[in-house]
C-alpha positions as CSV (number, residue, x, y, z in Angstrom):
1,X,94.6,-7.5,62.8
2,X,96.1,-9.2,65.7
3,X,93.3,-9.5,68.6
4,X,90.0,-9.9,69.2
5,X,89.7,-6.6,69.0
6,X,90.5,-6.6,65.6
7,X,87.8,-8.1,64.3
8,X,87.9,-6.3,61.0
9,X,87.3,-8.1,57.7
10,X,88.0,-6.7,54.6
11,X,84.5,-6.5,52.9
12,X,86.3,-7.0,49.1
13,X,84.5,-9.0,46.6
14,X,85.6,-9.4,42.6
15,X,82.8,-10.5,40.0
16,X,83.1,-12.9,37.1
17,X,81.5,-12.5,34.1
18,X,78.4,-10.9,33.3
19,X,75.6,-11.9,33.8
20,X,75.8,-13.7,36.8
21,X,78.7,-16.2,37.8
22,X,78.2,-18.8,39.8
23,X,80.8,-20.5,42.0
24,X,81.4,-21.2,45.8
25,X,79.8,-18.4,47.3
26,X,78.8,-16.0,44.8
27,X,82.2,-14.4,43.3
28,X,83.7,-17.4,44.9
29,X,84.7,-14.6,48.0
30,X,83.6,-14.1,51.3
31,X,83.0,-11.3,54.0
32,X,84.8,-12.7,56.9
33,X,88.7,-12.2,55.9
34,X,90.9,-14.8,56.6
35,X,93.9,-14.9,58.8
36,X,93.5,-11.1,59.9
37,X,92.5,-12.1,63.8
38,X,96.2,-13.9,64.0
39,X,98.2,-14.2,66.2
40,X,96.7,-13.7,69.8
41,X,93.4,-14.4,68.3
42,X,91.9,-15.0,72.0
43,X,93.2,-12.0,73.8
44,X,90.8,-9.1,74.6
45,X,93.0,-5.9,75.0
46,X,91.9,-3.8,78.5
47,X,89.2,-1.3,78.8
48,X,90.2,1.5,76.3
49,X,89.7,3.0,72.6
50,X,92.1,1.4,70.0
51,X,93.0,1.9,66.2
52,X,94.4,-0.3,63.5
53,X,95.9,0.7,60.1
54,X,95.8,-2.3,58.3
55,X,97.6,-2.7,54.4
56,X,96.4,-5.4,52.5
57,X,97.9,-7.0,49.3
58,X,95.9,-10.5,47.5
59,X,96.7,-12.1,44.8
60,X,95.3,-15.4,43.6
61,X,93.5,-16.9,40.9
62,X,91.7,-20.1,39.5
63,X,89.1,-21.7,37.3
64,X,85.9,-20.6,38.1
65,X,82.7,-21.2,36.4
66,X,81.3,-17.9,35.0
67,X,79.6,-18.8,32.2
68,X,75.6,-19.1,33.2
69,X,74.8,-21.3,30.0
70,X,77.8,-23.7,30.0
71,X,80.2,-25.4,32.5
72,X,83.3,-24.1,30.5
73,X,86.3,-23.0,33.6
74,X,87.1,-19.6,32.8
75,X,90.6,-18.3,34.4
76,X,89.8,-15.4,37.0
77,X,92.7,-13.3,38.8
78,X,92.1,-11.2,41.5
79,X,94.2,-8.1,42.6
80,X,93.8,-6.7,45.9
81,X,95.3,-3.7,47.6
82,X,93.5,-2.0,50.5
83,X,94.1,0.1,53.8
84,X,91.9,-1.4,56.4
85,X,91.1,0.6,59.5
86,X,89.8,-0.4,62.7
87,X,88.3,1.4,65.8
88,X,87.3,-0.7,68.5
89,X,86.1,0.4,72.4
90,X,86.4,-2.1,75.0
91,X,84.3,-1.1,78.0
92,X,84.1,-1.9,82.0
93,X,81.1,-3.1,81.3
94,X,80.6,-7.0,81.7
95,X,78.1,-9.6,80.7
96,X,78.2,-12.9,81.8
97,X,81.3,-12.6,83.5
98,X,83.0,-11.2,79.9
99,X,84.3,-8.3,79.2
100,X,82.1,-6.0,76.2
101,X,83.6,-4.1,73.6
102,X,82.4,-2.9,70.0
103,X,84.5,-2.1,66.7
104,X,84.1,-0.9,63.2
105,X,85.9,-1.7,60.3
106,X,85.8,-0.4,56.8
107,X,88.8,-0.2,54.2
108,X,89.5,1.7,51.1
109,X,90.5,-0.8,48.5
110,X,91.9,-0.9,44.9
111,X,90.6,-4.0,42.9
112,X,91.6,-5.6,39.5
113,X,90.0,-8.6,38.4
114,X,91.0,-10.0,35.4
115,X,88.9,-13.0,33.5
116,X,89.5,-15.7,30.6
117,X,86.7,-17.4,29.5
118,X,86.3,-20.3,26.9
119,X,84.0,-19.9,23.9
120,X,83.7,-21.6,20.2
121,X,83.3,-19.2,17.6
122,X,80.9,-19.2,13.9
123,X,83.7,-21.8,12.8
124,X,83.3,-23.9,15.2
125,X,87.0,-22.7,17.0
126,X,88.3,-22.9,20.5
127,X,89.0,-19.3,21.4
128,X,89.1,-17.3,24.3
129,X,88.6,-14.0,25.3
130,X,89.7,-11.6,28.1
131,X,88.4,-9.4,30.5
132,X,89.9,-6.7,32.9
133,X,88.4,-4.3,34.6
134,X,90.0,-2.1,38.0
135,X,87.8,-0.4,40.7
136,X,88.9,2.2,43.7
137,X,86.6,2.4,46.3
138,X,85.3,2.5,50.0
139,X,83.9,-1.5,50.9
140,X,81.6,-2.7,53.1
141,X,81.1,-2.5,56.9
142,X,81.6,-4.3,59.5
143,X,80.4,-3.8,63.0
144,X,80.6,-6.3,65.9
145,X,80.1,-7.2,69.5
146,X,82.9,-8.7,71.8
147,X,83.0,-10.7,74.9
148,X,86.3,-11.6,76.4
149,X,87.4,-13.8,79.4
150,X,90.4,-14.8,80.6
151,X,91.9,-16.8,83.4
152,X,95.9,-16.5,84.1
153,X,97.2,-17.7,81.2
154,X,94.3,-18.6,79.1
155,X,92.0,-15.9,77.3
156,X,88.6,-16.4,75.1
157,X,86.2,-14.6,73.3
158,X,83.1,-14.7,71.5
159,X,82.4,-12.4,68.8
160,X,79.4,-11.7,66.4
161,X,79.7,-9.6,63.3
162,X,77.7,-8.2,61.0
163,X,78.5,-6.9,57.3
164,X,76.6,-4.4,55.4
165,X,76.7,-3.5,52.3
166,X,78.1,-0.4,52.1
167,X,81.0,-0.3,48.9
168,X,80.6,0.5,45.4
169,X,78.7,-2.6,43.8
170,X,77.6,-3.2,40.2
171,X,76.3,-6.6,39.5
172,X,77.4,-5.9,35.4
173,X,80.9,-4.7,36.2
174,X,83.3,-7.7,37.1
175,X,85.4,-5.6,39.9
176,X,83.7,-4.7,43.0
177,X,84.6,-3.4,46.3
178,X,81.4,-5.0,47.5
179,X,79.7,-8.6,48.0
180,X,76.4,-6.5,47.9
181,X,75.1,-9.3,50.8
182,X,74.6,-8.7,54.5
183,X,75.7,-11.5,56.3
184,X,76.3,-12.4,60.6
185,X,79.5,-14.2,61.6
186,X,79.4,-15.8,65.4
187,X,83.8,-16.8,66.5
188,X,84.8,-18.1,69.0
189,X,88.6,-17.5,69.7
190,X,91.5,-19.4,72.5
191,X,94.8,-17.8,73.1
192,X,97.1,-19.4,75.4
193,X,99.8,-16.9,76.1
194,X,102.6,-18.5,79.0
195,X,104.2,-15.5,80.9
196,X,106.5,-17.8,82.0
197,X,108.2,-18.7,78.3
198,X,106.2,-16.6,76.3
199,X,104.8,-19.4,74.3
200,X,101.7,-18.6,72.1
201,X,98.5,-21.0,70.6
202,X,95.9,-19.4,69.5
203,X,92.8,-20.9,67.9
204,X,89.5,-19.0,66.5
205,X,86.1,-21.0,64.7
206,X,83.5,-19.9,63.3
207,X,80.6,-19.8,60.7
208,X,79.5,-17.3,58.8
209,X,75.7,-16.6,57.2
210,X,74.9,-15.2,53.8
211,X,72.0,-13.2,53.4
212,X,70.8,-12.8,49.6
213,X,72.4,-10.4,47.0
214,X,69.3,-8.6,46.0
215,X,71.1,-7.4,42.2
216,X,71.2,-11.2,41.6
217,X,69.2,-12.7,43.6
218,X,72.2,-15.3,44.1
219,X,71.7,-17.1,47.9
220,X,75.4,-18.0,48.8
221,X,75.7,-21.1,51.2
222,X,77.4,-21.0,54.7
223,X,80.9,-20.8,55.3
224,X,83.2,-22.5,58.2
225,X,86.5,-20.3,58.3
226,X,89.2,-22.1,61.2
227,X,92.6,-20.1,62.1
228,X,95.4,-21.1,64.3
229,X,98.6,-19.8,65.4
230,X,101.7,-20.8,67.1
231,X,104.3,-18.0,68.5
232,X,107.3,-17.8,70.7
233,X,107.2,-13.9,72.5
234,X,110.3,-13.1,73.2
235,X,112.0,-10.4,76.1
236,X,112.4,-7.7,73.9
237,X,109.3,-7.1,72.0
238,X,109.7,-9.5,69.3
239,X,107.5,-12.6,68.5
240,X,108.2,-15.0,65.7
241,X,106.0,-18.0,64.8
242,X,103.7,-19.9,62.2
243,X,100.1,-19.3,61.7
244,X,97.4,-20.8,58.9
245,X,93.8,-20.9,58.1
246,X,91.2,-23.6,56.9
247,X,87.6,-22.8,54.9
248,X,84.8,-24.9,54.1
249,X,81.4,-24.3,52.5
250,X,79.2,-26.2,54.8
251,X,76.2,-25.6,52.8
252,X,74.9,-25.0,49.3
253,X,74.1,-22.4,46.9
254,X,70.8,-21.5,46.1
255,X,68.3,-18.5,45.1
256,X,67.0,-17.3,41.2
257,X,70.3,-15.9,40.6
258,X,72.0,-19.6,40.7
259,X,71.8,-21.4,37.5
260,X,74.4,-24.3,38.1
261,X,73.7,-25.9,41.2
262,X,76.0,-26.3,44.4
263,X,79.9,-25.0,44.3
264,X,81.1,-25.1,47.8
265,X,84.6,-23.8,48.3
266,X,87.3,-24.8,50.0
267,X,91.1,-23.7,50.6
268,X,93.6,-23.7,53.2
269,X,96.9,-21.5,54.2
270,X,100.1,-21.6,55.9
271,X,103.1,-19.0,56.4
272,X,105.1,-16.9,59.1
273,X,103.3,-14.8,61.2
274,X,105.7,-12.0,63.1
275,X,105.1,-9.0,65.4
276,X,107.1,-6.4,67.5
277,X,105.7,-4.2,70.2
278,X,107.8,-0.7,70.6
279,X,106.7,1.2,73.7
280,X,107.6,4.7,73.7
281,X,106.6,6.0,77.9
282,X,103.2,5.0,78.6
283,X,102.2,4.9,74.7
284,X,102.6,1.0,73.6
285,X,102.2,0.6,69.2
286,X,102.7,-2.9,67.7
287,X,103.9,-3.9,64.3
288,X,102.1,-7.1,62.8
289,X,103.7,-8.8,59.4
290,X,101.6,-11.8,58.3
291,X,101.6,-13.9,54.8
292,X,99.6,-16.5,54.3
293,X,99.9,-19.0,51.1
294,X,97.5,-21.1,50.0
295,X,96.8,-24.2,49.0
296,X,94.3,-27.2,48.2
297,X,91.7,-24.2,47.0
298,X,88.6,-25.9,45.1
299,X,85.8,-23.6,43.9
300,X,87.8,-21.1,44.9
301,X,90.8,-19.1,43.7
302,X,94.2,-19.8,45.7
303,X,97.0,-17.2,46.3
304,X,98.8,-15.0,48.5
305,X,98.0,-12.7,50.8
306,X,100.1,-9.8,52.8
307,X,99.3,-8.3,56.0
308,X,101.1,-5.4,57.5
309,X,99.8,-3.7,60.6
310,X,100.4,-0.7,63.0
311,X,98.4,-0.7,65.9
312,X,98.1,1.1,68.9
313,X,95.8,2.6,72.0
314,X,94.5,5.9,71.9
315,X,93.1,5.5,75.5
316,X,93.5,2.4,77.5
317,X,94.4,0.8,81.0
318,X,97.9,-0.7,81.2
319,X,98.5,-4.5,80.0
320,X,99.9,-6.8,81.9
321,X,99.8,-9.8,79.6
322,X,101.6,-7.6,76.7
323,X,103.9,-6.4,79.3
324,X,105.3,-9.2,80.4
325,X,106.3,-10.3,76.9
């Protein structure tokens, strides 16, 4: 998703092992989906109705602890494949000087988690044993409230999102398509966009907060999530350019459901961002291509992720930033 508008997040979450794992975050994922408000991050699309079809791929893995009793690493892999979609209205309405819109996102994902965990047998033996387990479903929801400004050259946005727990959840099965915990995300997004050379920077913080997974009674901690991009748009539709995310735990773990103490995550991502806007008449549809790769994950699992996007208007005013690029 490639504007403020698209605010989705993908609401995918893969357990551990039964009973109750606990890592950064409980399943060691989050709500807010990384690197899916790149590039243009900043920009709030004119007063209209828009949809986004957004396909998904993730895979990473990494040592997690799932075992409740012991602090033995078990090896977890995650498989992700989802279409995201996204409706958003933008309105001429206006509060404090911003412009208001409103979007929904859900997805319909397919999820394969697979887990290795340590254990020492009757003999006293190192052994290990694997788990797999594969899930189809609808995910969680996400609904938020946008505020845009802009000024020439220079957009920003606040937005606040809210995620409820709407997929198919079952705190003894270790794939999900749900975190099973409402949570609130406030982001606050820049986009410089030059109409002049067509240079890009966009920038988007925020934080978001955890509410309690009532199955597990597990409180996961707050998370920071930063994202940046950097784009040339060129004449004739085409933008090329590099784009990356940060995320930090900022606080601990807590609640019944968490039996080893504070894990707070962290991981970071890099890769090439590219899009191309085709307009056909008045009708205007972009194409978004993003992969991320990450690195320096702790508490966390690190991998790769896809993005592939069509997007387009299905009512709207003309653009005139887009236009000019």
């Amino acid at each position: 998703m490639r504007r403020s508008s698209r605010i989705a997040a993908l609401f995918l979450a893969a357990g551990g092992l039964a009973p109750a794992p606990a890592k950064a975050v409980e399943y060691g994922l989050s709500n807010y989906q990384l690197g899916l408000v790149l590039p243009l991050a900043g920009y709030t699309p004119p007063p209209g109705v828009y949809f986004w079809d957004n396909f998904y791929l993730y895979q990473g893995s990494g040592n997690l602890y799932q075992n409740t009793k012991i602090k033995d690493p078990s090896r977890v892999t995650y498989n992700f494949a989802a279409n995201i979609f996204v409706f958003a209205w933008f309105t001429e309405a206006t509060l404090f000087g911003g412009e208001l819109g409103f979007a929904y996102t859900s997805a319909y994902a397919s999820e394969t988690t697979t887990a290795v965990a340590p254990f020492t047998d009757t003999f006293g033996v190192n052994r290990h044993v694997t788990t797999q387990q594969s899930v189809d479903s609808y995910t969680d929801s996400e609904f938020s409230a946008i505020l845009g400004w802009q000024a020439g050259d220079q957009h920003w946005n606040l937005t606040l999102s809210g995620f409820v727990p709407t997929g198919n959840y079952d705190a003894a099965r270790i794939a999900q398509t749900s975190l099973n915990r409402p949570a609130l995300d406030i982001k606050g997004a820049y986009t410089f966009l030059s109409l002049q050379t067509g240079l890009e920077a966009s920038a988007a913080l925020g934080v978001t907060l955890n509410g309690v997974n009532s199955a597990t009674n597990y409180q996961s901690g707050a998370e920071l999530h930063l994202e940046w991009a950097l784009a040339q748009h060129l004449p004739f539709g085409l933008s090329v350019g590099v784009g990356g995310y940060f995320y930090q735990q900022i606080t601990n773990d807590s609640g019944a459901g968490n039996q080893l103490g504070s894990f707070r995550g962290r991981v970071a991502a890099i890769g090439p961002v590219i899009t191309y806007t085709l307009k056909a008449g008045a009708q205007q549809v972009n194409f978004d291509a993003r992969w991320f790769h990450e690195f320096a994950a702790q508490n966390r699992v690190q991998g790769d992720g896809i993005f592939a996007t069509l997007g387009f208007p299905l009512q709207s005013k003309p653009s005139p930033a887009l236009a000019s690029r």
